[in-house]
C-alpha positions as CSV (number, residue, x, y, z in Angstrom):
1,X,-199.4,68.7,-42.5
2,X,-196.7,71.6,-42.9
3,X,-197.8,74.5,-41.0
4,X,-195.9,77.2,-40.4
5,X,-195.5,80.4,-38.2
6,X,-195.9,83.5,-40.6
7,X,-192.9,85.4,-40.9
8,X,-192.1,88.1,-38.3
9,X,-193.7,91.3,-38.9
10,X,-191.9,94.4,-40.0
11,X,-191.5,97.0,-37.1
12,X,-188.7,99.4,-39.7
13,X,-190.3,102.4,-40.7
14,X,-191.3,102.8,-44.5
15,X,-189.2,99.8,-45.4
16,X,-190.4,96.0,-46.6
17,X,-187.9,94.1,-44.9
18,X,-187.2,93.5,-41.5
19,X,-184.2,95.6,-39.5
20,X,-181.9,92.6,-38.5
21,X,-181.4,93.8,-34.9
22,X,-185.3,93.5,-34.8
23,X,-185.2,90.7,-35.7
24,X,-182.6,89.5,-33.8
25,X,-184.3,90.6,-30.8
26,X,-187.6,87.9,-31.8
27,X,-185.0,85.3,-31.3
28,X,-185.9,83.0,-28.4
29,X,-182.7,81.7,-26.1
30,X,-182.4,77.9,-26.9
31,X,-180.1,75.3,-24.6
32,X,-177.4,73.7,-26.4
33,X,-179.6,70.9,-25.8
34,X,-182.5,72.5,-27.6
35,X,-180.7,73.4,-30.5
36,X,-179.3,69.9,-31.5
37,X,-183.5,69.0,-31.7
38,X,-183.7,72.0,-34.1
39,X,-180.9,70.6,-36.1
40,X,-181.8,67.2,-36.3
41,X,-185.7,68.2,-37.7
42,X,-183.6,70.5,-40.3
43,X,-185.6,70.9,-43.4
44,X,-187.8,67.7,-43.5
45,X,-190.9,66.7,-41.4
46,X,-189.6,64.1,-38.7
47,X,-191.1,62.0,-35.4
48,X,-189.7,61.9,-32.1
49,X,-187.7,58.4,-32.8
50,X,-186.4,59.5,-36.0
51,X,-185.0,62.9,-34.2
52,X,-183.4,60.7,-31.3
53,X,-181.3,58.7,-33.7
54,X,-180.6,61.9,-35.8
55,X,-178.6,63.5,-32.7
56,X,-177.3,59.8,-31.6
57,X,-176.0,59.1,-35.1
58,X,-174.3,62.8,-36.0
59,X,-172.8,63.2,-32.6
60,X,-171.4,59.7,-33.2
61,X,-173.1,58.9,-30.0
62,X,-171.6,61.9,-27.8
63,X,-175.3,62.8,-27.6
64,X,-177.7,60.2,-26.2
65,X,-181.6,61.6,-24.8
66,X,-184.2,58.6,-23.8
67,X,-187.3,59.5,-24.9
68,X,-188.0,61.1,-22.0
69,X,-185.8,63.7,-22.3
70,X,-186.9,64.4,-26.0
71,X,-190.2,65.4,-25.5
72,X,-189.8,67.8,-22.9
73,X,-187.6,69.4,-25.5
74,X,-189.4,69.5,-28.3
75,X,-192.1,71.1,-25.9
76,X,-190.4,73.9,-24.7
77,X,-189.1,74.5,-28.4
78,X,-193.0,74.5,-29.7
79,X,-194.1,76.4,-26.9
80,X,-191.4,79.2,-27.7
81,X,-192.8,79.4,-31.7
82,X,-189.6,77.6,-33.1
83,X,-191.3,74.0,-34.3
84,X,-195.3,72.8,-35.2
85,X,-196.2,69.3,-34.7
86,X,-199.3,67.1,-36.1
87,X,-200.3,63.8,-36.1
88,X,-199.5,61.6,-38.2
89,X,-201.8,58.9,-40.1
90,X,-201.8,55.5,-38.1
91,X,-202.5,53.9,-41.3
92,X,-199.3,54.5,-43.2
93,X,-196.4,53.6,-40.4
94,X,-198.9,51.6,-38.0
95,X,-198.8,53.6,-35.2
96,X,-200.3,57.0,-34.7
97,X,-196.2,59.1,-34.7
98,X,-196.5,63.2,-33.8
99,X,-194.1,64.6,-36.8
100,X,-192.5,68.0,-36.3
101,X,-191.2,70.5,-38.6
102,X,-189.3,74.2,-38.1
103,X,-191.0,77.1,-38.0
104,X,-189.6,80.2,-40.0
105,X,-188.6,81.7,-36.5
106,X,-186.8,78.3,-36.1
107,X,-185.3,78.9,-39.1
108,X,-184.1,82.1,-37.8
109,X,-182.9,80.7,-35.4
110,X,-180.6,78.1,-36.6
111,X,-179.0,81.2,-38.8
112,X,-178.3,83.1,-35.5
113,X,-176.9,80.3,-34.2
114,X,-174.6,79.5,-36.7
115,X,-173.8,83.4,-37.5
116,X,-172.9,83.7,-34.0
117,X,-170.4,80.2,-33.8
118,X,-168.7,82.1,-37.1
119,X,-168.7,85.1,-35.4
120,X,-166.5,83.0,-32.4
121,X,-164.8,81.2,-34.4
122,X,-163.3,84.6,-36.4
123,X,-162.8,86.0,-32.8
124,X,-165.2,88.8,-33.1
């Protein structure tokens, strides 16, 4: 059920690991919007519902999306390589549920995104 983008490939010259500004430069742009979604899947294969009351419950309910506004989200963030989705077995929650889990470029991402709030933060 996990499947994952392979890692990005190494452009650097004679070298086996990626040159960050490279690498850097693979990074989509996400909406602030976007990037809670990211957040709230984290590390661990989660369903549309589950990722809705994720945002509600750790933005003490600052953040509210309907469903409707989810899955337009989680869309444009599979479209752009950043999160995989499968369906789910109707047999073992009664419904058939799409789950969703990070991709190693949403990985990535989630790093830049935090580098760059320290990088604020520290005023440089």
């Amino acid at each position: 059920m996990n499947k994952k983008v392979s890692p990005l490939p190494n452009k650097s010259r004679g070298s086996s690991k990626p040159n960050i500004n490279e690498k850097l430069s693979e990074i989509p742009k996400t909406t602030p919007r976007e990037q809670k979604v990211l957040f709230a899947i984290g590390e661990r294969t989660a369903y549309g519902l589950e990722i809705k009351e994720t945002i509600e419950k750790c933005t003490n309910g600052r953040t509210k999306l309907t469903i409707g506004a989810l899955y337009p989200l989680l869309h444009s963030l599979e479209k752009k390589g950043l999160v995989v989705s499968n369906w789910g077995d109707e047999s073992t929650c009664g419904a058939r549920r799409r789950y969703y889990n990070i991709t190693d470029l949403g990985r990535d991402t989630i790093t830049d995104i935090l580098a760059t709030q320290q990088r604020l933060l520290q005023g440089y």
